[in-house]
N, CA, C and O of each residue as an XYZ file, in Angstrom:
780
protein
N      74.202    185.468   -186.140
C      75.591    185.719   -186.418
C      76.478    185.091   -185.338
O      77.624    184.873   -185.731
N      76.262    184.804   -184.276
C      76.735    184.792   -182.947
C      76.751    182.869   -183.024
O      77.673    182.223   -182.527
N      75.848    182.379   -183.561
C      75.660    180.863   -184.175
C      76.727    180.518   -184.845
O      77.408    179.522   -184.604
N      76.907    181.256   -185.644
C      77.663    181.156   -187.012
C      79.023    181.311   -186.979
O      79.819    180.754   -187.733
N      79.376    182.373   -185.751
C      80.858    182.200   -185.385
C      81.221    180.984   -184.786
O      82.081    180.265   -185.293
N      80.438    180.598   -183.398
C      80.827    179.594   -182.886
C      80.634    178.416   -183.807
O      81.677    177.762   -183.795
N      80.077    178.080   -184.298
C      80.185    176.695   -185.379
C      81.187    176.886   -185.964
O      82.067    176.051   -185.754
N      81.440    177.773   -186.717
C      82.843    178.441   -187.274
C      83.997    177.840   -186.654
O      84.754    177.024   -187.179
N      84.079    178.427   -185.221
C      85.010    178.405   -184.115
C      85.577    176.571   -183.788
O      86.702    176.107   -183.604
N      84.446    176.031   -183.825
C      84.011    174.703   -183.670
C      84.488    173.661   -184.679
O      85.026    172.579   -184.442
N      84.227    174.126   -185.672
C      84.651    173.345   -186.970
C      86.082    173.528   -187.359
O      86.828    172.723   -187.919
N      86.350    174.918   -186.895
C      88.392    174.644   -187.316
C      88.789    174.291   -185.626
O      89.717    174.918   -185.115
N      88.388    173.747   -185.201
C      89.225    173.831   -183.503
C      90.064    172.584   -184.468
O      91.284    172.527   -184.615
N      89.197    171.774   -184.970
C      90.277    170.113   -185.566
C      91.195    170.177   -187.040
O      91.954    169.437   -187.666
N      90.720    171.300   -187.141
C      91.294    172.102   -188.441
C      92.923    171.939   -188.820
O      93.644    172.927   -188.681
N      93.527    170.577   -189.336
C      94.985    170.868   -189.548
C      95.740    171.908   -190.897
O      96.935    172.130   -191.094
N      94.560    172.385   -191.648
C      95.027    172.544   -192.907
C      94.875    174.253   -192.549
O      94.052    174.860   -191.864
N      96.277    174.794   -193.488
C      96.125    176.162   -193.261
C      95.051    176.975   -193.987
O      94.866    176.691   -195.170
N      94.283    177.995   -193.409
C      93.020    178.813   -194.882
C      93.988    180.093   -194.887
O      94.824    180.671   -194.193
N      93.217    180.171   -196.333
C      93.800    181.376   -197.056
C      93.431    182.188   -196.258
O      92.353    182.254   -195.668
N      94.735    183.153   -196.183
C      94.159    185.003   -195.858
C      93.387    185.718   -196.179
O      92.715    185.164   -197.049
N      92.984    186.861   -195.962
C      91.425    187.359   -196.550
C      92.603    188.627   -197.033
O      93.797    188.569   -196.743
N      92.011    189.657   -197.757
C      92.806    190.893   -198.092
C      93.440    191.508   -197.163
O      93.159    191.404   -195.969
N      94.283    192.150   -197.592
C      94.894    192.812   -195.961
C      95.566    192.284   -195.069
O      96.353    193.044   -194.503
N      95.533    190.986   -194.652
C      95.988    190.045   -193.865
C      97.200    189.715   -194.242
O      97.708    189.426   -195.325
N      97.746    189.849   -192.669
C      99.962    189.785   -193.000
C      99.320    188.651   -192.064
O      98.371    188.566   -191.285
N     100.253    187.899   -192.510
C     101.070    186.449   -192.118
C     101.695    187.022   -190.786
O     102.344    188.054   -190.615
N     101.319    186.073   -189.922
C     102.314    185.882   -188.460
C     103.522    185.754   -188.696
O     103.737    184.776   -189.411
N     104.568    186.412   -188.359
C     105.862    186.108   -188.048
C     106.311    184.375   -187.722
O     105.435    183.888   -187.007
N     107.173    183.576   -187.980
C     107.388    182.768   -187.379
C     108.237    183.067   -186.306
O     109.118    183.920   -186.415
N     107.946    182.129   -184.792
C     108.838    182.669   -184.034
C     110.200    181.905   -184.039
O     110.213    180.953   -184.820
N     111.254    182.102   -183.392
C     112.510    182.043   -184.274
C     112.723    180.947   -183.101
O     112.180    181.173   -182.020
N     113.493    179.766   -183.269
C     113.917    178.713   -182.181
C     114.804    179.058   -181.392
O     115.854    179.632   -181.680
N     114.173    178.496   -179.628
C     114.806    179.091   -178.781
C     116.088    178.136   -178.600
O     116.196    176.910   -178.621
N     116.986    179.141   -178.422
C     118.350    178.976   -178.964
C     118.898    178.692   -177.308
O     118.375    179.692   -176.815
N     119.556    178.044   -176.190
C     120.116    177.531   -175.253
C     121.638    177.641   -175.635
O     122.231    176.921   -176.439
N     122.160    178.700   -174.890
C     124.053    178.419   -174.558
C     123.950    177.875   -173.139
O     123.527    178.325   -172.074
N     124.742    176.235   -173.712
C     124.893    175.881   -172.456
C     126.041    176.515   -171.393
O     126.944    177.207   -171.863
N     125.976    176.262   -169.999
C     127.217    176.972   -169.850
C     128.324    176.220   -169.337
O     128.452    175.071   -168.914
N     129.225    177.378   -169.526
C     130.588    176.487   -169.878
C     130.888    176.132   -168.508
O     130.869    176.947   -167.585
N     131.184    174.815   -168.381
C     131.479    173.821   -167.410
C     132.594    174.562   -166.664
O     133.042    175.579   -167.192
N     133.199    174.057   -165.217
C     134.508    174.687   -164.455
C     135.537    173.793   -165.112
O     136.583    174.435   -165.021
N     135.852    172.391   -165.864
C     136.652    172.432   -166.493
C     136.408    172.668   -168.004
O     137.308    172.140   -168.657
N     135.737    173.118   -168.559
C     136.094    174.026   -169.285
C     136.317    175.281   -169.857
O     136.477    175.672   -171.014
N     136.276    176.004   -168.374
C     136.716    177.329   -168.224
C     138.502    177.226   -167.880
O     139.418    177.984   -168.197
N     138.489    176.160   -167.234
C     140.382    175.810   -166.999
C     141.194    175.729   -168.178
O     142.283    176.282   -168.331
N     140.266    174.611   -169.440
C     141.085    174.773   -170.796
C     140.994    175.515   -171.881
O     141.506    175.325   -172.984
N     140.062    176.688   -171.375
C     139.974    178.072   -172.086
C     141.164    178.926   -172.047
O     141.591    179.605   -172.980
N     141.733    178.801   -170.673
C     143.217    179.547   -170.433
C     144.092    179.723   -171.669
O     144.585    180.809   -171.975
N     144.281    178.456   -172.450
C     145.020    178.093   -173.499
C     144.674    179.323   -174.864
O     144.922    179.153   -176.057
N     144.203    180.231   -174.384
C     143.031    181.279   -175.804
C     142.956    182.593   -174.853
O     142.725    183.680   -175.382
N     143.133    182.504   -173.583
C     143.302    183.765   -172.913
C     144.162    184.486   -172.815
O     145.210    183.979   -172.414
N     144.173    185.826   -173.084
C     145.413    186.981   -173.192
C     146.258    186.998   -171.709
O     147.481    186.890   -171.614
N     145.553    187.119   -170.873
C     145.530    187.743   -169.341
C     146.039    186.221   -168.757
O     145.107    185.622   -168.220
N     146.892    185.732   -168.755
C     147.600    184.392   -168.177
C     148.521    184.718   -167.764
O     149.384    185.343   -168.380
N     148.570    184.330   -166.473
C     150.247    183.991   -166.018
C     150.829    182.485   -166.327
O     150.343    181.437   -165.903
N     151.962    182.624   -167.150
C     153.006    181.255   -167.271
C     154.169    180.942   -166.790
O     155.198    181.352   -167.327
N     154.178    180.101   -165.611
C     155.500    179.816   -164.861
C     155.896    178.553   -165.350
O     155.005    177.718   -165.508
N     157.241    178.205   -165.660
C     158.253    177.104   -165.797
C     159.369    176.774   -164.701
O     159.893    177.685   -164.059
N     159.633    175.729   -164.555
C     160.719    175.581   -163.453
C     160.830    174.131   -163.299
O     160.045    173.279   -163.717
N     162.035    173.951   -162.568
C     162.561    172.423   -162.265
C     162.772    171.708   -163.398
O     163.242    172.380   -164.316
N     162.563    170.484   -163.646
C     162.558    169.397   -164.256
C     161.526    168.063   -164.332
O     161.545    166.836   -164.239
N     160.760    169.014   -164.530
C     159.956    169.996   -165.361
C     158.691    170.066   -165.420
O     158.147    169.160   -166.051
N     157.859    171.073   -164.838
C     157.025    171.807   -164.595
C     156.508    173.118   -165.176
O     157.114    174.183   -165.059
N     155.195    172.949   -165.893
C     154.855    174.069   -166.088
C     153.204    174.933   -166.025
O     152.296    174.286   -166.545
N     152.849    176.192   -165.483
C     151.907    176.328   -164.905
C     151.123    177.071   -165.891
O     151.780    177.912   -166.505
N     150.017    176.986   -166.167
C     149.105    178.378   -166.745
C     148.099    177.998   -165.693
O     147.540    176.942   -165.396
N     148.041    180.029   -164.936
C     146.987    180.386   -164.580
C     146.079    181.636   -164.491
O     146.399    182.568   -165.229
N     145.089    181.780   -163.767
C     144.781    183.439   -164.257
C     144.957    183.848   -162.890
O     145.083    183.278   -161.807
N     144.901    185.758   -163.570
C     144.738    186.506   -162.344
C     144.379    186.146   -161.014
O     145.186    186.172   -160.084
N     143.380    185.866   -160.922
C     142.218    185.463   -159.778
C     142.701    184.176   -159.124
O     142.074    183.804   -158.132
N     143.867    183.352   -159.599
C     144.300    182.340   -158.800
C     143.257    181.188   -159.117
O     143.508    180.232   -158.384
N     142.284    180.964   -159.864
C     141.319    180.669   -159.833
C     141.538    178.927   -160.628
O     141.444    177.758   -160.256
N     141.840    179.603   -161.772
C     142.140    178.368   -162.502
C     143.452    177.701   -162.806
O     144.337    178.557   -162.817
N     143.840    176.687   -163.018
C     145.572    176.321   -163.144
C     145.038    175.145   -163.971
O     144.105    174.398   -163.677
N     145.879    175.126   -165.158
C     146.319    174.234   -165.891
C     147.736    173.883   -166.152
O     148.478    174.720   -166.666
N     148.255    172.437   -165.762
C     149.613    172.361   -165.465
C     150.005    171.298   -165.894
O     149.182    170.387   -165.805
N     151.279    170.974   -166.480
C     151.651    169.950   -166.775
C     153.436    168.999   -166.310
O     154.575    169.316   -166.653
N     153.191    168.387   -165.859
C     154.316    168.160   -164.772
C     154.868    166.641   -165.390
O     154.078    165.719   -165.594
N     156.537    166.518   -165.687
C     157.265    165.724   -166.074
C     158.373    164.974   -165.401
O     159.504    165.363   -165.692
N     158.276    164.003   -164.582
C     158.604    162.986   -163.817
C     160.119    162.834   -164.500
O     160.095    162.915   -165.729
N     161.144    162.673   -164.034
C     162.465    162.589   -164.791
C     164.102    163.540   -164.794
O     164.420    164.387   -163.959
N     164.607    163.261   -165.518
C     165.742    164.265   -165.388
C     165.925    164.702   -166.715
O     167.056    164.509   -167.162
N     164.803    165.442   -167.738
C     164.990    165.630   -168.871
C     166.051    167.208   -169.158
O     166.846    167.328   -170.090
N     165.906    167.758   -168.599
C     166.711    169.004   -168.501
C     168.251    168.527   -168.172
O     169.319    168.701   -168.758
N     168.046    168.157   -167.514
C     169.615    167.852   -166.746
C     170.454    167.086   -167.539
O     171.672    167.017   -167.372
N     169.555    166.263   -168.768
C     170.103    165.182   -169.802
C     170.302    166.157   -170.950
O     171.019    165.888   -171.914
N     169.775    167.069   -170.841
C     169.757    168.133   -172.362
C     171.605    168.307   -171.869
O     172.674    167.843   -172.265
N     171.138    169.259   -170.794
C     172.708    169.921   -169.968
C     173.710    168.962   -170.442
O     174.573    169.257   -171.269
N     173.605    168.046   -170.013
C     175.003    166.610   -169.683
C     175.410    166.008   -170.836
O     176.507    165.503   -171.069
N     174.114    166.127   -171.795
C     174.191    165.045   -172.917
C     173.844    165.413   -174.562
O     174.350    164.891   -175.555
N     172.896    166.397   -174.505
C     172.720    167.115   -175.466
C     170.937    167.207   -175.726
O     170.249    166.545   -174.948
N     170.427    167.797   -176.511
C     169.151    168.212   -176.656
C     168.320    166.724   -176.304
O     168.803    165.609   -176.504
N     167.048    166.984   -175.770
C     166.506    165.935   -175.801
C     165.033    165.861   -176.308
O     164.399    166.886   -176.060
N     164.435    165.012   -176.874
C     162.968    164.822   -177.560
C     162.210    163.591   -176.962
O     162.712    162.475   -177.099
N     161.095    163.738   -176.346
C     159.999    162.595   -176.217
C     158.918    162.775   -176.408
O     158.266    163.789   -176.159
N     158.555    161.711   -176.925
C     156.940    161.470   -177.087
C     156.244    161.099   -176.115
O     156.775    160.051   -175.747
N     154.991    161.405   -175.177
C     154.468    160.703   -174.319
C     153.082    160.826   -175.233
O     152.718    161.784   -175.916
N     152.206    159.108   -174.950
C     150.822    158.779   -175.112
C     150.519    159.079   -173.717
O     151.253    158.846   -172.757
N     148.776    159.896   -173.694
C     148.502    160.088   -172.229
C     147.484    158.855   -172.146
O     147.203    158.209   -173.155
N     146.991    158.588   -170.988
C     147.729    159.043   -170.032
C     149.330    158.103   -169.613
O     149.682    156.950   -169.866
N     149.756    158.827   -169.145
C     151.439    158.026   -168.570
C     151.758    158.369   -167.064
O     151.278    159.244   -166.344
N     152.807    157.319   -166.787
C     152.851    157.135   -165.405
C     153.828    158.616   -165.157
O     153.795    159.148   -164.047
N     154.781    159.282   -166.408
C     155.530    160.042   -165.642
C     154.693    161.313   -166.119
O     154.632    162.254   -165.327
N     154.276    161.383   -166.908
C     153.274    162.754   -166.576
C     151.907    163.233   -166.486
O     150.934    162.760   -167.074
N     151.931    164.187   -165.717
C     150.693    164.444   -164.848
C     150.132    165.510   -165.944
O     151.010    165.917   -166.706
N     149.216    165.878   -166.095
C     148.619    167.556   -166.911
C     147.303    167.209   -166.378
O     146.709    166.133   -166.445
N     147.028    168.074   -165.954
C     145.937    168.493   -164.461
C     145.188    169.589   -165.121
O     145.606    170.162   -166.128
N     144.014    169.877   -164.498
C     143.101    171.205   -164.568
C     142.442    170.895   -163.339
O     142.056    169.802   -162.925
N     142.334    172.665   -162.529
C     142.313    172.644   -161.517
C     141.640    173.834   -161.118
O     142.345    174.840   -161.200
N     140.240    174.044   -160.625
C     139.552    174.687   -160.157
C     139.197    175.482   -158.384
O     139.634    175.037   -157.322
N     138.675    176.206   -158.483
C     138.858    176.667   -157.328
C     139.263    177.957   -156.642
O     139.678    178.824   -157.411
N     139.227    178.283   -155.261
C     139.773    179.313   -154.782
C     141.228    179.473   -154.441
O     141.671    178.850   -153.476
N     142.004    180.249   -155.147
C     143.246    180.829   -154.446
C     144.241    179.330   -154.847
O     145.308    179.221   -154.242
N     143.840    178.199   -155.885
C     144.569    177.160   -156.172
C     145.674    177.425   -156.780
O     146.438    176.461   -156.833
N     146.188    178.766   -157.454
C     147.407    178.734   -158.178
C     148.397    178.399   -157.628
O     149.157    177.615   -158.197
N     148.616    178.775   -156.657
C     150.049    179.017   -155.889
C     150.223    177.612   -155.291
O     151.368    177.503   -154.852
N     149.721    176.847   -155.173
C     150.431    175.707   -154.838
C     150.863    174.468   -155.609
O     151.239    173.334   -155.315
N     150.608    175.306   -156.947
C     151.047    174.693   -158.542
C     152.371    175.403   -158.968
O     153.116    174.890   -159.803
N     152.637    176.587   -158.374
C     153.173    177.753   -159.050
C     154.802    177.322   -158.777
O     155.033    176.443   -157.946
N     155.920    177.978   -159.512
C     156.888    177.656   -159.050
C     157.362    178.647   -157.670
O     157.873    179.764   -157.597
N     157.031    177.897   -156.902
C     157.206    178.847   -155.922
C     157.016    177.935   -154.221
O     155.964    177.342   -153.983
N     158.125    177.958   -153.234
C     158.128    176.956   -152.339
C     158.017    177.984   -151.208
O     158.768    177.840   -150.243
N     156.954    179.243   -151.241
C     156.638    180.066   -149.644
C     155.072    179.970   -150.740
O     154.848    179.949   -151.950
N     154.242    179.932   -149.445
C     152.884    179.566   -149.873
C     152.295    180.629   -149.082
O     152.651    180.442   -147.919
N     151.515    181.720   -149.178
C     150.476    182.877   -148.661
C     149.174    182.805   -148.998
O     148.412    183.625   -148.485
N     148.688    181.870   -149.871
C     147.431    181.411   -149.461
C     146.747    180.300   -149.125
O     147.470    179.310   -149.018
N     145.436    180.102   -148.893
C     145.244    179.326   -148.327
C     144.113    178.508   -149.431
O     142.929    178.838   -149.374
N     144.447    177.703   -150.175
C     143.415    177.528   -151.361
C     142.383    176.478   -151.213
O     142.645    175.423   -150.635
N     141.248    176.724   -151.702
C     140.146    175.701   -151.368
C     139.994    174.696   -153.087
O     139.181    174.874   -153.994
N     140.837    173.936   -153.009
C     140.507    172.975   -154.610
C     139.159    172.482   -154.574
O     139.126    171.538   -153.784
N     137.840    172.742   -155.169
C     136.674    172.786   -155.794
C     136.805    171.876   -156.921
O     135.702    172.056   -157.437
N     137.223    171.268   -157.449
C     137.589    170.144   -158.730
C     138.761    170.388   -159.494
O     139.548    171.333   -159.525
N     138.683    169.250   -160.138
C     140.306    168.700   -160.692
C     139.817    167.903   -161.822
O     138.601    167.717   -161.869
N     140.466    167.463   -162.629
C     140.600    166.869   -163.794
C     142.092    166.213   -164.760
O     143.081    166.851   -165.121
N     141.844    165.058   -164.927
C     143.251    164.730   -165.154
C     143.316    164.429   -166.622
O     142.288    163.973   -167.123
N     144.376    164.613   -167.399
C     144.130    164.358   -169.038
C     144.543    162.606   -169.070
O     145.563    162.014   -168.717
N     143.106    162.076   -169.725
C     143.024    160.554   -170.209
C     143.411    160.392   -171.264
O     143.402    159.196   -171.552
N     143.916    161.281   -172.355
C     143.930    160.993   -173.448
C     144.942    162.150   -174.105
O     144.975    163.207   -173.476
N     145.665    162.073   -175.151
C     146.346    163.029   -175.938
C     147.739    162.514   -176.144
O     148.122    161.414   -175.746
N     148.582    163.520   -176.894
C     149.591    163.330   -177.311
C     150.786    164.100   -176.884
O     151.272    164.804   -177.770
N     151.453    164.126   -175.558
C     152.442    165.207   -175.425
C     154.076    165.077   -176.012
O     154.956    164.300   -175.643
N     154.112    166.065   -176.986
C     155.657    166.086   -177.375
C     156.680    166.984   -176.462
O     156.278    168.124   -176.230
N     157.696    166.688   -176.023
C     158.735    167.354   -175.134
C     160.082    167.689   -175.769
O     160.810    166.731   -176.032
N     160.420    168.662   -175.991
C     161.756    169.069   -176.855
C     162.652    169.938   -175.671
O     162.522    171.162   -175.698
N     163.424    169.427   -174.785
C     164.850    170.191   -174.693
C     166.233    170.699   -174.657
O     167.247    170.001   -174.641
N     166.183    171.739   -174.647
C     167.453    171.943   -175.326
C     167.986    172.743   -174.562
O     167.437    173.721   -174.056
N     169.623    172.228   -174.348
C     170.428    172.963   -173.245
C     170.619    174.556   -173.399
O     170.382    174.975   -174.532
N     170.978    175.430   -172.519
C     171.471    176.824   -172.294
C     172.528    176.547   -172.238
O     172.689    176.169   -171.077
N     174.084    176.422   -173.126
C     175.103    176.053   -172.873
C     176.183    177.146   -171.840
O     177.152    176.731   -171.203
N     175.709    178.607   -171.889
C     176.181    179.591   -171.513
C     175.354    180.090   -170.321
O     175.274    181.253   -169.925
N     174.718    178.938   -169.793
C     173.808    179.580   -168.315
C     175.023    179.360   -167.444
O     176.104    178.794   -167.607
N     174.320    180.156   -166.253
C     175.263    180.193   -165.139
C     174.946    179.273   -164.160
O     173.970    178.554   -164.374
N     175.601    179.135   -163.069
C     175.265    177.862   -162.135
C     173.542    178.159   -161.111
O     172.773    177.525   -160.390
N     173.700    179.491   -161.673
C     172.521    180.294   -160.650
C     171.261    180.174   -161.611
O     170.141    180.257   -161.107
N     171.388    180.003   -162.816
C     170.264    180.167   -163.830
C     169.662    178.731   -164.241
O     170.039    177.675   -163.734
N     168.595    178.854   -165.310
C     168.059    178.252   -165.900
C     168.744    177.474   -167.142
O     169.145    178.034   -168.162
N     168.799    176.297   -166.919
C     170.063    175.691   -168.000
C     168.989    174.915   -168.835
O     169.097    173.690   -168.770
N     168.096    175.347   -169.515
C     167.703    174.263   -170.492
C     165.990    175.288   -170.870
O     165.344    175.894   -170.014
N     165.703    175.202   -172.106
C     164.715    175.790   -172.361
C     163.642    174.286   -172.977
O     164.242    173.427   -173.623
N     162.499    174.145   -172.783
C     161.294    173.528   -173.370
C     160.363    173.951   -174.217
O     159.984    175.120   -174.276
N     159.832    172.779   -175.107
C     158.792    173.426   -176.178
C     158.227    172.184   -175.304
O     158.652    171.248   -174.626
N     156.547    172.970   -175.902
C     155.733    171.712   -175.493
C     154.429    171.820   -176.348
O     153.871    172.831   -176.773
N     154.066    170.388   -176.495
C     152.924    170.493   -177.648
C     152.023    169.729   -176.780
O     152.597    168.756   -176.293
N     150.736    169.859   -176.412
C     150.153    168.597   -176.453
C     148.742    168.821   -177.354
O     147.966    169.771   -177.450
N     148.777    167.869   -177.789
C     147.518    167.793   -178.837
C     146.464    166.339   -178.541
O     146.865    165.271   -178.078
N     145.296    166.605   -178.879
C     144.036    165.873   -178.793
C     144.014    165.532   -177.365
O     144.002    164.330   -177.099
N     144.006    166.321   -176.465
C     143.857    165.915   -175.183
C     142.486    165.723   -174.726
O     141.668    166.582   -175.054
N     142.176    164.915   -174.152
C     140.645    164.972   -173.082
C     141.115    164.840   -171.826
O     142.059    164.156   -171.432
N     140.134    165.788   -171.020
C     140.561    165.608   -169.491
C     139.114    165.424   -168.911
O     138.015    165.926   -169.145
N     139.653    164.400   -167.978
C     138.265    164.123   -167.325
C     138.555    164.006   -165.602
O     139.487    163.573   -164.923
N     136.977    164.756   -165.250
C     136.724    165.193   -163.837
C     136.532    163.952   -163.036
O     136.103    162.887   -163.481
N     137.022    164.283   -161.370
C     136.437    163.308   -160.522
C     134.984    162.427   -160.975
O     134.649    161.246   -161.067
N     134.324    163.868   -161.205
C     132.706    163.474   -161.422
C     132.167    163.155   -162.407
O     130.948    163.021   -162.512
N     133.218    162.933   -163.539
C     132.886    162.270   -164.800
C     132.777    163.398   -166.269
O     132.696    163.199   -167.481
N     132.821    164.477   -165.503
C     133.003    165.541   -166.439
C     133.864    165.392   -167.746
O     134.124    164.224   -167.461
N     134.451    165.551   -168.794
C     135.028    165.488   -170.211
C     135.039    166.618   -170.800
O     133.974    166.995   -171.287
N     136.306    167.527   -170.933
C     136.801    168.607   -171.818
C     137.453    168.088   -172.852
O     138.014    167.019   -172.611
N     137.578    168.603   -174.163
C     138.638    168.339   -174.949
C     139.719    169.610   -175.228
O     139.127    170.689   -175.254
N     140.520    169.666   -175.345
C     141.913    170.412   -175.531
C     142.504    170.067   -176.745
O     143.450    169.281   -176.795
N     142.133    170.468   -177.490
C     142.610    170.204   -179.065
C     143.945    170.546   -179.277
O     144.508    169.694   -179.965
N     144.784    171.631   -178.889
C     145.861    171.908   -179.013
C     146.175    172.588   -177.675
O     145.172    172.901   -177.033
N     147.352    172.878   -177.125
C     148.268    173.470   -176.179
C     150.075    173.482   -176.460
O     150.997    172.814   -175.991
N     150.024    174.203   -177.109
C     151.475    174.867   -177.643
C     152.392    175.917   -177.091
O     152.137    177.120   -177.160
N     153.834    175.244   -176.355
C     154.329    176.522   -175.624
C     155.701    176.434   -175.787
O     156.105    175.415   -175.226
N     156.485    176.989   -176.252
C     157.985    177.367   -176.639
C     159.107    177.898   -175.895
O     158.917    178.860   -175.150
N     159.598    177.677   -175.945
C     160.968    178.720   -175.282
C     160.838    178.623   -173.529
O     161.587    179.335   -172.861
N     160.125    177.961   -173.037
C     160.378    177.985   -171.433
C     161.693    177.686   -171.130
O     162.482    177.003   -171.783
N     161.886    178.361   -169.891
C     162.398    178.060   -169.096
C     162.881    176.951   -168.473
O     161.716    176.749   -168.132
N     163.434    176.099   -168.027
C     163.638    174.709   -166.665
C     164.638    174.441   -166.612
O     165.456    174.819   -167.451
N     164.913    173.741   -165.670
C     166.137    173.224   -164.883
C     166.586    174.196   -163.897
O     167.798    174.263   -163.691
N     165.637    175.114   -163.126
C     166.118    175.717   -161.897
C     164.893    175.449   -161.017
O     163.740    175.202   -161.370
N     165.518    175.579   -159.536
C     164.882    175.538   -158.436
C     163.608    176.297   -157.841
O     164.190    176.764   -156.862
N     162.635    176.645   -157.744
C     162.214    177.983   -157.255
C     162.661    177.776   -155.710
O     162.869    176.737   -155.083
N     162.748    179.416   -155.245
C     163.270    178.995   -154.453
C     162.995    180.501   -153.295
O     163.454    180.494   -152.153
């Protein structure tokens, strides 16, 4: 008997074809494919902000604007070279199209310790931040809409912004690539100082 297994044993070792079950016999489970979440990159934890509840959003100047979180941690920002506010004020509403990337605007993602605040509108600085990576958008579509506060005061904010940018990619020092499919923001604030 002890013959008869091992020949047995021997003869299916090359065995590709499946044999029938005998009575009684349950079928093995298949085991289920191991499934890998990759994890999410540091810039693309920056353009997650855009889907997060818990954001702080600052606007200011002409024109600047910040999303970041609690923790100071992450900043996504987009910054506009020009006097578009001040032309809404003087002249009447204003609209542009920018293809990225462009020389007058910047939209950044920005990683790290304690990096908000030196994005933030805000010119007294209390921390001391260690920038850990950056990323600049190569690609997308930013639309700019503003429109004067005709009844602001000399002390206030004279011009509110919408901002769209769509199909953005941003890419890292190190070659890294996020995409940003949409970033949509209304009613800001600009054309004041922080101060």
């Amino acid at each position: 008997m002890r013959f008869v297994s091992m020949l047995l044993a021997v003869g299916l070792a090359g065995c590709e074809e499946e044999l029938p079950l005998g009575p009684g016999s349950v079928p093995a489970a298949p085991s289920p494919p191991t499934v890998t979440t990759p994890a999410v990159s540091e810039l693309g934890a920056v353009l997650a902000l855009v889907d997060e509840s818990d954001v702080q959003l600052e606007s200011c100047s002409d024109m600047h604007v910040v999303l970041y979180d609690t923790e100071h941690s992450r900043v996504l920002f987009v910054s506009i070279a020009g006097d578009l506010a001040a032309l809404a004020r003087d002249e009447g509403d204003q609209s542009v199209t920018f293809t990225l990337p462009h020389p007058d605007v910047t939209a950044r993602a920005v990683w790290g310790d304690d990096v908000a605040e030196q994005y933030t509108c805000t010119d007294v600085f209390t921390r001391d931040p260690v920038e850990l990576g950056r990323a600049d958008a190569t690609a997308g579509t930013l639309v700019v809409s503003v429109v004067s506060e005709p009844d602001a005061k000399p002390s206030e904010p004279f011009a509110r912004l919408d901002l769209e940018l769509t199909d953005g990619v941003f890419e890292s020092d190190g070659g890294d690539m996020e995409s940003l499919p949409l970033l949509s923001l209304a009613g800001l604030f600009v054309g004041w100082l922080p101060g």
